[in-house]
Backbone as XML, in Angstrom:
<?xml version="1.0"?>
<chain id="A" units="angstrom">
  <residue number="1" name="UNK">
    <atom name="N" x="12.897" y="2.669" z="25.468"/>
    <atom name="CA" x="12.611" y="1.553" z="24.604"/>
    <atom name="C" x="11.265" y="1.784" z="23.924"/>
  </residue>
  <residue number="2" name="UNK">
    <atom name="N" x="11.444" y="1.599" z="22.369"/>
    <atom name="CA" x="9.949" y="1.717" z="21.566"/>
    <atom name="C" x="9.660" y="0.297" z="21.188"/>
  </residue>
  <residue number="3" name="UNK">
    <atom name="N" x="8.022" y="0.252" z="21.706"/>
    <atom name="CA" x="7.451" y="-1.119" z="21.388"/>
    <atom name="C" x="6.542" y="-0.529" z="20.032"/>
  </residue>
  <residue number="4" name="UNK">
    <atom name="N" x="6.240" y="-1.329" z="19.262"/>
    <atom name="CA" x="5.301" y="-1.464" z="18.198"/>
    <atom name="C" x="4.164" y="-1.855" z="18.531"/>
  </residue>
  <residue number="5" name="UNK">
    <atom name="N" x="2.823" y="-0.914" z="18.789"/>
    <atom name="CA" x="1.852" y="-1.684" z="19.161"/>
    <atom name="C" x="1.531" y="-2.594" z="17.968"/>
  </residue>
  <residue number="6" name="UNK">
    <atom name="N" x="0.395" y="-3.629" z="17.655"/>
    <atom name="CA" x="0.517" y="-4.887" z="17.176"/>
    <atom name="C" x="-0.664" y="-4.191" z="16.600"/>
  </residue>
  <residue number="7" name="UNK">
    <atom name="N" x="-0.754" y="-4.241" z="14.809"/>
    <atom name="CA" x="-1.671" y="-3.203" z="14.317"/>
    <atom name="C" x="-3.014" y="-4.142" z="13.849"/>
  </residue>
  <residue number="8" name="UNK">
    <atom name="N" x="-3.953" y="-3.375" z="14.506"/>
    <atom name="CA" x="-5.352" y="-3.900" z="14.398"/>
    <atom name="C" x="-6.120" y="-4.136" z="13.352"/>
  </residue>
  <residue number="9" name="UNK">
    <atom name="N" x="-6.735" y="-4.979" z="12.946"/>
    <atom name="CA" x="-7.886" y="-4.920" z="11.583"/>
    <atom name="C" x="-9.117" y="-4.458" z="11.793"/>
  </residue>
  <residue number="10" name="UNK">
    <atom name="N" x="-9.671" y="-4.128" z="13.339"/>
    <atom name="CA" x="-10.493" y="-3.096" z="13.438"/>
    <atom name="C" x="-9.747" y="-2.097" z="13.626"/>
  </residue>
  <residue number="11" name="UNK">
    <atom name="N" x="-10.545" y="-0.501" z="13.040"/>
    <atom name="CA" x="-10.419" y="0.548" z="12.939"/>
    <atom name="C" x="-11.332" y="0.965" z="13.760"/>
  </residue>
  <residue number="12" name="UNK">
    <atom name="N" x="-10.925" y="2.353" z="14.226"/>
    <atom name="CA" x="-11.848" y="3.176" z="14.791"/>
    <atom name="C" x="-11.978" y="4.469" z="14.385"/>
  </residue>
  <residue number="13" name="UNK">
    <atom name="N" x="-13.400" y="4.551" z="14.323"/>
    <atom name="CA" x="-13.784" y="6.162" z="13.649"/>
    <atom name="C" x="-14.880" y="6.819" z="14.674"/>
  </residue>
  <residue number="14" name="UNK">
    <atom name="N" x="-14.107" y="7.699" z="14.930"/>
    <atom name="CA" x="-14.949" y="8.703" z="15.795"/>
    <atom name="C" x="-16.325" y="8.967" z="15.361"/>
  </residue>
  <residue number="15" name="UNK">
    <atom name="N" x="-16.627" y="8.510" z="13.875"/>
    <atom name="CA" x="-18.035" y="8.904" z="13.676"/>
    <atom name="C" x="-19.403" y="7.593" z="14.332"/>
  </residue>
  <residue number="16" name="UNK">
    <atom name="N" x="-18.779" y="6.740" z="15.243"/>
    <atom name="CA" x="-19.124" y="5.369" z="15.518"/>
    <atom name="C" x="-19.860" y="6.627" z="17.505"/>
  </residue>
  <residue number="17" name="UNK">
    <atom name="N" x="-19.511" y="7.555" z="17.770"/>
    <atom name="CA" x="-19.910" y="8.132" z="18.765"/>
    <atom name="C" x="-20.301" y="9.630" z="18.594"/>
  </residue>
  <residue number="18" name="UNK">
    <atom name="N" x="-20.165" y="10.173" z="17.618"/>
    <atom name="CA" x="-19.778" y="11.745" z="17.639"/>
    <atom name="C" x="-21.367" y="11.930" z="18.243"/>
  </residue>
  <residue number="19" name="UNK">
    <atom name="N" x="-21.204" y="12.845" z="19.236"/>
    <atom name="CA" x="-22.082" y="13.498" z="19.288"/>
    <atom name="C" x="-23.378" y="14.449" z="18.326"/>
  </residue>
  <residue number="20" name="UNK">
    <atom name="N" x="-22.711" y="14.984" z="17.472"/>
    <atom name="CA" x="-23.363" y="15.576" z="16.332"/>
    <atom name="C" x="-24.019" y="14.939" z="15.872"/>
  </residue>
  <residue number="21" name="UNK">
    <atom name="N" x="-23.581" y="14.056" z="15.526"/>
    <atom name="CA" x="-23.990" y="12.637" z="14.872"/>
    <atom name="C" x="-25.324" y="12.302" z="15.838"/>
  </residue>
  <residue number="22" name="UNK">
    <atom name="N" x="-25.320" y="11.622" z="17.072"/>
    <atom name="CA" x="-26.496" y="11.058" z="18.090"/>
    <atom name="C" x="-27.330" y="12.140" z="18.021"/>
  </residue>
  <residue number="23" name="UNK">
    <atom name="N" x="-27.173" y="13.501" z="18.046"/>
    <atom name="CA" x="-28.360" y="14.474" z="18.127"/>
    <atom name="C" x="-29.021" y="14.759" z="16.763"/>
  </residue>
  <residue number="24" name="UNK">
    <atom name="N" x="-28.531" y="14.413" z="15.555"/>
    <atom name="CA" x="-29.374" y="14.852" z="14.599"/>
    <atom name="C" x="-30.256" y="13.052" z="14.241"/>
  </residue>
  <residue number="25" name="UNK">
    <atom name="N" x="-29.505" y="11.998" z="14.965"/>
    <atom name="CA" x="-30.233" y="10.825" z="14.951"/>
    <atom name="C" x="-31.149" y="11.009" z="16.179"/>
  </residue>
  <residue number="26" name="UNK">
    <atom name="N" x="-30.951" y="11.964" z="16.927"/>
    <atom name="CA" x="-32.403" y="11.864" z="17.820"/>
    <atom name="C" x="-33.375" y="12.551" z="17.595"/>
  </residue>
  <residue number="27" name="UNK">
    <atom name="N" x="-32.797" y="13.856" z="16.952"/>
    <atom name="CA" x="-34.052" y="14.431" z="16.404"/>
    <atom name="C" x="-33.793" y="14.887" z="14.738"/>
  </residue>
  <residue number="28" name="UNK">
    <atom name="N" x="-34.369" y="14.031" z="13.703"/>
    <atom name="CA" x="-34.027" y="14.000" z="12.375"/>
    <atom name="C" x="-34.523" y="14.968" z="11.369"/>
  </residue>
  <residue number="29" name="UNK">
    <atom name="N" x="-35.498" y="16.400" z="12.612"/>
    <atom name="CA" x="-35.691" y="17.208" z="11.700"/>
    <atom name="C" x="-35.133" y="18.379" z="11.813"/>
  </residue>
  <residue number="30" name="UNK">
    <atom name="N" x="-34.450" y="18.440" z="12.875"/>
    <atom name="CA" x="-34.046" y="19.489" z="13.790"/>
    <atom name="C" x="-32.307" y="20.224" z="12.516"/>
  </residue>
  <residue number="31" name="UNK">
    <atom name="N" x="-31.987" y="21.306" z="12.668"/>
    <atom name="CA" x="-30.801" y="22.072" z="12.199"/>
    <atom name="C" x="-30.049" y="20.873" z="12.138"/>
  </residue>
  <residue number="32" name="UNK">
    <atom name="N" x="-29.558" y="20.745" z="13.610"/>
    <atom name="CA" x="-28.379" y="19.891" z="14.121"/>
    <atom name="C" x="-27.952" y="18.971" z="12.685"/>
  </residue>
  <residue number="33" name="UNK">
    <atom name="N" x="-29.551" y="17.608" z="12.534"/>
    <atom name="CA" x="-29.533" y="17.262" z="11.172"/>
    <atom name="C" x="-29.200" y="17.423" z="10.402"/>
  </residue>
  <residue number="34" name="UNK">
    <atom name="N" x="-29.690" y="18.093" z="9.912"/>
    <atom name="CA" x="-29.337" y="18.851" z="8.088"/>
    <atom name="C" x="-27.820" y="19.027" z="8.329"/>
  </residue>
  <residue number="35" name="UNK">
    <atom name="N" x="-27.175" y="19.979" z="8.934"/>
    <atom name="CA" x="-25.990" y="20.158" z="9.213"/>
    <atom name="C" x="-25.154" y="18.962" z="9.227"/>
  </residue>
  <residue number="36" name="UNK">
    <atom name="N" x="-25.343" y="18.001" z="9.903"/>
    <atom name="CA" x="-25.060" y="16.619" z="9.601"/>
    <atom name="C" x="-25.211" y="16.146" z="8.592"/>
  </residue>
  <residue number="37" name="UNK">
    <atom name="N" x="-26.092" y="16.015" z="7.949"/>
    <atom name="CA" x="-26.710" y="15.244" z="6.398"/>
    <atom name="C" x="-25.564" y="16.423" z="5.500"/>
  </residue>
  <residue number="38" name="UNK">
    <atom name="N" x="-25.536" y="17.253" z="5.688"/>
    <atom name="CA" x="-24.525" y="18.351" z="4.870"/>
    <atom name="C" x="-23.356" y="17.721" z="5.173"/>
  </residue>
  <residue number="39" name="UNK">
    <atom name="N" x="-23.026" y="17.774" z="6.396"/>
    <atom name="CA" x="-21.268" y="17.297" z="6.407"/>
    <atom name="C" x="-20.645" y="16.106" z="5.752"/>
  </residue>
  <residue number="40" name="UNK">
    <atom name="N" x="-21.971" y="15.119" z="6.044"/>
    <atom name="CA" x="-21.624" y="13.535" z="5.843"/>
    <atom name="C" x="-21.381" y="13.570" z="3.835"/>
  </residue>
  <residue number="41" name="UNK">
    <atom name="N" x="-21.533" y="14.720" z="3.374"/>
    <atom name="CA" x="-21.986" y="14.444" z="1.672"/>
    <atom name="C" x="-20.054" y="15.089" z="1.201"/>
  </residue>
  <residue number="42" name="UNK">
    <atom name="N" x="-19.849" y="15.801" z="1.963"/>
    <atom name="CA" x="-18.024" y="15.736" z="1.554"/>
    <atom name="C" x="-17.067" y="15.321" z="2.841"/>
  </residue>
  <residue number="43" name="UNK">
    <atom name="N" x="-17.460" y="14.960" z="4.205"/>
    <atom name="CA" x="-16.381" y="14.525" z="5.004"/>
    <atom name="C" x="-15.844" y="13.251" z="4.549"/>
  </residue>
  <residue number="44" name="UNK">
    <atom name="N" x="-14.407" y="13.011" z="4.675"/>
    <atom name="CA" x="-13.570" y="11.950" z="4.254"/>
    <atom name="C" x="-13.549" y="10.969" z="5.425"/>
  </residue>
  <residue number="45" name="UNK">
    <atom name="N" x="-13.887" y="11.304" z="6.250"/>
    <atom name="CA" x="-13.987" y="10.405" z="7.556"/>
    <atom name="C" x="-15.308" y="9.836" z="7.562"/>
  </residue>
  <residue number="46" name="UNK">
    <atom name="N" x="-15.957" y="10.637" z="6.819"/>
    <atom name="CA" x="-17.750" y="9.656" z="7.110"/>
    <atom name="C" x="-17.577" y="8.682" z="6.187"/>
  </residue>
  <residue number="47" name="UNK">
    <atom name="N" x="-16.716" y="9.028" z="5.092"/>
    <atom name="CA" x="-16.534" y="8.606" z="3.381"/>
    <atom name="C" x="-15.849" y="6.901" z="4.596"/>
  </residue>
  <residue number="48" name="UNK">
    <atom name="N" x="-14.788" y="7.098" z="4.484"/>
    <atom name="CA" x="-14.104" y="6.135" z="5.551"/>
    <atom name="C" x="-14.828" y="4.949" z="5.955"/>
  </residue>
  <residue number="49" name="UNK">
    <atom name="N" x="-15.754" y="5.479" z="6.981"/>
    <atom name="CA" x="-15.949" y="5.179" z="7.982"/>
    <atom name="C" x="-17.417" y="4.115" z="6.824"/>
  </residue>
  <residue number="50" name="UNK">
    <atom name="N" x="-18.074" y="4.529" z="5.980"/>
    <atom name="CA" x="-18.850" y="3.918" z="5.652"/>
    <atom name="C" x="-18.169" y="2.591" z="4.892"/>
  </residue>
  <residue number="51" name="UNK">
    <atom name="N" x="-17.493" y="2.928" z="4.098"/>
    <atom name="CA" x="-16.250" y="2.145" z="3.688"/>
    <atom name="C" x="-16.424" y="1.141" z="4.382"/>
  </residue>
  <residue number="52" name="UNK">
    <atom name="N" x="-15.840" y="1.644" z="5.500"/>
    <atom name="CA" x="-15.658" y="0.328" z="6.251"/>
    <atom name="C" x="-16.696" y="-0.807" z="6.763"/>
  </residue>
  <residue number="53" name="UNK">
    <atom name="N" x="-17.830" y="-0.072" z="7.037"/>
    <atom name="CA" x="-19.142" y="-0.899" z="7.310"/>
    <atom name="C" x="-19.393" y="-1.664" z="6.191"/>
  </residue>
  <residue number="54" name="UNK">
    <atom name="N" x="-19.528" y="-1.331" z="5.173"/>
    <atom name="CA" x="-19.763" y="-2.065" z="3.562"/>
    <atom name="C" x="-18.784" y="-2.994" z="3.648"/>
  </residue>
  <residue number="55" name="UNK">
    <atom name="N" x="-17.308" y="-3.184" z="4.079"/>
    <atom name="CA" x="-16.731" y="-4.145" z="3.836"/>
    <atom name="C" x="-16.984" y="-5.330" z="5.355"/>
  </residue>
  <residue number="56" name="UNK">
    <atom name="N" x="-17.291" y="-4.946" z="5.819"/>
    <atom name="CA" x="-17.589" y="-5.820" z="7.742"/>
    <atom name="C" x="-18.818" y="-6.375" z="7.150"/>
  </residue>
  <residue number="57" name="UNK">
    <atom name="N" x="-19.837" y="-5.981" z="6.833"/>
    <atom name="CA" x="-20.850" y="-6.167" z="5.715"/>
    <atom name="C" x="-20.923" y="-7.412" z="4.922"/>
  </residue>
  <residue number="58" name="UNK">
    <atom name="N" x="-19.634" y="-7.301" z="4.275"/>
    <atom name="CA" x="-19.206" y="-8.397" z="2.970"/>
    <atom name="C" x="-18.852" y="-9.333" z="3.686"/>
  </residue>
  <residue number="59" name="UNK">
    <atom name="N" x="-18.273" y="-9.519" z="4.924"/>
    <atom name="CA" x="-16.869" y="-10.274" z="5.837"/>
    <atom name="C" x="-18.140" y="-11.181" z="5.908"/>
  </residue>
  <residue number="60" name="UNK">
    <atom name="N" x="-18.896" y="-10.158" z="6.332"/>
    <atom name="CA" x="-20.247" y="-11.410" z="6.954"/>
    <atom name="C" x="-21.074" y="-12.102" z="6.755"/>
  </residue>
  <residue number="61" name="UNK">
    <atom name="N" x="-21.330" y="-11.524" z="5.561"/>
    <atom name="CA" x="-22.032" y="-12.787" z="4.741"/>
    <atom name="C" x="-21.508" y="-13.529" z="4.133"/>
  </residue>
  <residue number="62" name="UNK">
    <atom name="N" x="-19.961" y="-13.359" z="3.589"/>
    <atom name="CA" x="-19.096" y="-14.152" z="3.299"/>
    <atom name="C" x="-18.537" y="-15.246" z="3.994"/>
  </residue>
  <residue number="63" name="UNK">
    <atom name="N" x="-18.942" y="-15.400" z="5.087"/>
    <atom name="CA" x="-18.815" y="-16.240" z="6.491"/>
    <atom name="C" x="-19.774" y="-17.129" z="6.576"/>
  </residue>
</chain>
């Protein structure tokens, strides 16, 4: 038997934990960084993921 899980209006984006991510925010001058600041300028998932903050953003002051 297939159930339908019941589809959420939060999303989840792995960029909310990535590791890569926490180490170039711990140290912001370090490789790790840049490499990060590089990825985030064409990944479609960071693209996403900001997306989505800008609109949670709107929800809330719209509230």
């Amino acid at each position: 038997m297939k159930t339908n899980p019941i589809p959420s209006s939060e999303k989840n984006f792995d960029c909310e934990t990535c590791p890569m991510r926490q180490k170039a925010e711990n140290n912001p001058k370090s490789f790790m960084a840049r490499l990060w600041r590089w990825h985030t300028s064409w990944c479609p998932g960071w693209k996403a993921y900001q997306t989505h903050l800008a609109e949670q953003a709107q929800r809330q002051q719209g509230s």
